[in-house]
C-alpha atoms as a printed R data frame, in Angstrom:
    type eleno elety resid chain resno      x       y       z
1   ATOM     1    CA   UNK     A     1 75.824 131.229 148.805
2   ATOM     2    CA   UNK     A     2 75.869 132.111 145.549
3   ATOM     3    CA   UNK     A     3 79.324 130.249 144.644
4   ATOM     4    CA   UNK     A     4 77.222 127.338 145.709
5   ATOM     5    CA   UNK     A     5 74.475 128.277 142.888
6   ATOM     6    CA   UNK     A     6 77.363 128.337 140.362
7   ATOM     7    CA   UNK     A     7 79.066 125.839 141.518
8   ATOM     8    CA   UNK     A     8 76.013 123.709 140.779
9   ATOM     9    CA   UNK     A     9 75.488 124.919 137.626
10  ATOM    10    CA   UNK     A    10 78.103 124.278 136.281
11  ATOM    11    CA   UNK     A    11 77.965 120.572 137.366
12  ATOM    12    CA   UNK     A    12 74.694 120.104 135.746
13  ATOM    13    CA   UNK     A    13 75.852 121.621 132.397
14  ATOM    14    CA   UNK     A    14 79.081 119.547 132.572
15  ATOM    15    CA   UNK     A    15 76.948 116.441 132.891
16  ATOM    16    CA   UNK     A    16 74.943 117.223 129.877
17  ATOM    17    CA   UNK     A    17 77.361 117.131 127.227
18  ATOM    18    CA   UNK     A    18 78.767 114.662 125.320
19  ATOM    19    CA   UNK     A    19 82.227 113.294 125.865
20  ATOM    20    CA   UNK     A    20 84.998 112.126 123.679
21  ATOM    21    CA   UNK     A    21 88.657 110.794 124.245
22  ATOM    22    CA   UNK     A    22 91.735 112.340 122.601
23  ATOM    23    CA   UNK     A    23 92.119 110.013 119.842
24  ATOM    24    CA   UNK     A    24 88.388 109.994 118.792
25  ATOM    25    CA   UNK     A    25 88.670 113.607 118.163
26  ATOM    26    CA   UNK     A    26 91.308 113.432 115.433
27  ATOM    27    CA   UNK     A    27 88.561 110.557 113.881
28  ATOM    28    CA   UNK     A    28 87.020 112.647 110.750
29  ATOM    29    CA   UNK     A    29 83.490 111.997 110.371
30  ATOM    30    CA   UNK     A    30 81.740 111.925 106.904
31  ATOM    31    CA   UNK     A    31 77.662 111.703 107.147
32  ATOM    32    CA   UNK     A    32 77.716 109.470 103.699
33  ATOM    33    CA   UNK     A    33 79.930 107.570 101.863
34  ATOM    34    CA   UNK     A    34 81.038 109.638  98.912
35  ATOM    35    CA   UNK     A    35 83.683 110.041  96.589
36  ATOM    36    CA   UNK     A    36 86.301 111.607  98.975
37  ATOM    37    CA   UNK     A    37 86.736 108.231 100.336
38  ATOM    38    CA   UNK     A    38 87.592 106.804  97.004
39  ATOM    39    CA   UNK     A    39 91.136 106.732  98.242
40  ATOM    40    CA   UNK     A    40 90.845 105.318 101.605
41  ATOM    41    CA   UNK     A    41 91.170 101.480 102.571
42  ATOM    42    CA   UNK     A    42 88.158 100.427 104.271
43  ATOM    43    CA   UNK     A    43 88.873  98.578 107.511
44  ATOM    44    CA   UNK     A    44 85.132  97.631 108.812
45  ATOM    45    CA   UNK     A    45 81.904  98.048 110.507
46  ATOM    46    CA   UNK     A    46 81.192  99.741 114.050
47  ATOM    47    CA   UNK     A    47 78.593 100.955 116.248
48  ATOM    48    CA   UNK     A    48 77.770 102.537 119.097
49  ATOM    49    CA   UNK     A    49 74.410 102.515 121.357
50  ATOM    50    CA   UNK     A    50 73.628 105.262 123.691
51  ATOM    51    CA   UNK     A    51 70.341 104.590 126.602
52  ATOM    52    CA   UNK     A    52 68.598 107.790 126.201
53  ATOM    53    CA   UNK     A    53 67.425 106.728 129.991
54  ATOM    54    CA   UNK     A    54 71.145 107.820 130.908
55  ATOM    55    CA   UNK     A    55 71.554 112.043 132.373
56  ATOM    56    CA   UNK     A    56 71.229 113.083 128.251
57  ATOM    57    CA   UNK     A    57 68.735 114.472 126.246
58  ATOM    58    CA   UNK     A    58 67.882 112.180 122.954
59  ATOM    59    CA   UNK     A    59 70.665 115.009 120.565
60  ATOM    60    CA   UNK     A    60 73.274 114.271 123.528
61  ATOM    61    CA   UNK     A    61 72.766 111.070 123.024
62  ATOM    62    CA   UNK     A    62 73.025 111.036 119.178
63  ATOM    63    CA   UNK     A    63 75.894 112.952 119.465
64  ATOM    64    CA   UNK     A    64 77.659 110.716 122.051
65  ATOM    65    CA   UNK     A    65 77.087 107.438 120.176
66  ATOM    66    CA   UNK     A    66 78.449 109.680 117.299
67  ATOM    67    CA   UNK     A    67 81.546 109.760 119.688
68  ATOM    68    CA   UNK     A    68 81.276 106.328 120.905
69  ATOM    69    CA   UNK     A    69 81.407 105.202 116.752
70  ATOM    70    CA   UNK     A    70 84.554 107.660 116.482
71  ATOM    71    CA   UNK     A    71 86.300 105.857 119.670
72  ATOM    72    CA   UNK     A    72 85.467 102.522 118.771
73  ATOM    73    CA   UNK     A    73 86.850 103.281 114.933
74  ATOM    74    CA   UNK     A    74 90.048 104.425 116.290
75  ATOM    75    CA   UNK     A    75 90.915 101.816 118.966
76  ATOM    76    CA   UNK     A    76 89.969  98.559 117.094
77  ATOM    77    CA   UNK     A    77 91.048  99.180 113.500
78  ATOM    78    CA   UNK     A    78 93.386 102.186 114.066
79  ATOM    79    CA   UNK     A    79 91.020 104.746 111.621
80  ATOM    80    CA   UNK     A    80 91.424 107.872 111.187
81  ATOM    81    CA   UNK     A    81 87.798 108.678 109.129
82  ATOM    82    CA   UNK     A    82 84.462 106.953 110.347
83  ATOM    83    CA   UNK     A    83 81.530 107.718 107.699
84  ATOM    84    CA   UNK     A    84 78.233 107.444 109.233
85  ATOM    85    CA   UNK     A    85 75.736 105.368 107.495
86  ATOM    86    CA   UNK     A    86 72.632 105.065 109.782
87  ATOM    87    CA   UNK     A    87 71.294 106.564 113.037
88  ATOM    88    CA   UNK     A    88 68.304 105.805 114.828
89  ATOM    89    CA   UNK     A    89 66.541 107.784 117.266
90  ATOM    90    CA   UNK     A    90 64.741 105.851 119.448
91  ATOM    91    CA   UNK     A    91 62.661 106.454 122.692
92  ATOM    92    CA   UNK     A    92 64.910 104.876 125.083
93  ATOM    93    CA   UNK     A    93 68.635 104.581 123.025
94  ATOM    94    CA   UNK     A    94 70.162 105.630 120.139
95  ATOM    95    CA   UNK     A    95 72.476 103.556 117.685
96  ATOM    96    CA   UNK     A    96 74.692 105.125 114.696
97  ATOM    97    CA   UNK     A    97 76.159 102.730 112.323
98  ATOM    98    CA   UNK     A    98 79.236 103.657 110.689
99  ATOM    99    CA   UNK     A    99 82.164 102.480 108.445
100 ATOM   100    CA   UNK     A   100 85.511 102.784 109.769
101 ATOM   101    CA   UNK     A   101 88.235 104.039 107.122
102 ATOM   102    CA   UNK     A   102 92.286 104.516 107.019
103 ATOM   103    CA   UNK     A   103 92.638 107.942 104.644
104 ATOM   104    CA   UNK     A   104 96.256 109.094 105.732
């Protein structure tokens, strides 16, 4: 009985996190566009929008759009740096803006 208990338990914490793919977590996020970026060729605009209606609480959901904006960077310009430039919290989803850079 109580491997049952755990066994749930750990289901409902697995569900609650945020998830990212391989490639989105070599993606280095920057929360502004500063002067470390001076270097890197900018590639374009992306963004991500989470339902907050979904299994996650509103930071899950920041933090898998955050994710989302990492992926996205990756697969359709081939970046390797994403610098945020607006989130928004909402009641029912949550967007993040970003730009998507090439650094390396």
């Amino acid at each position: 009985m109580k491997i049952k208990y755990l066994l749930t338990f750990i289901s409902l914490v697995a569900l609650g996190c945020a998830t990212m793919t391989p490639e989105a977590s070599n993606v280095i996020v920057h929360t502004q566009i500063s002067s470390l970026l001076d270097d890197c060729e900018r590639l374009g605009n992306v963004s991500a929008n989470t339902s907050t209606f979904s299994k996650w609480s509103r930071e899950v959901a920041l933090q898998q759009a955050e994710n989302d904006v990492r992926d996205i960077a990756y697969h359709q310009y081939g970046a390797d740096t994403v610098a945020i430039v607006n989130s928004d919290n909402f009641m029912t989803s949550t967007t993040v803006q970003a730009i998507a850079f090439k650094c390396n």
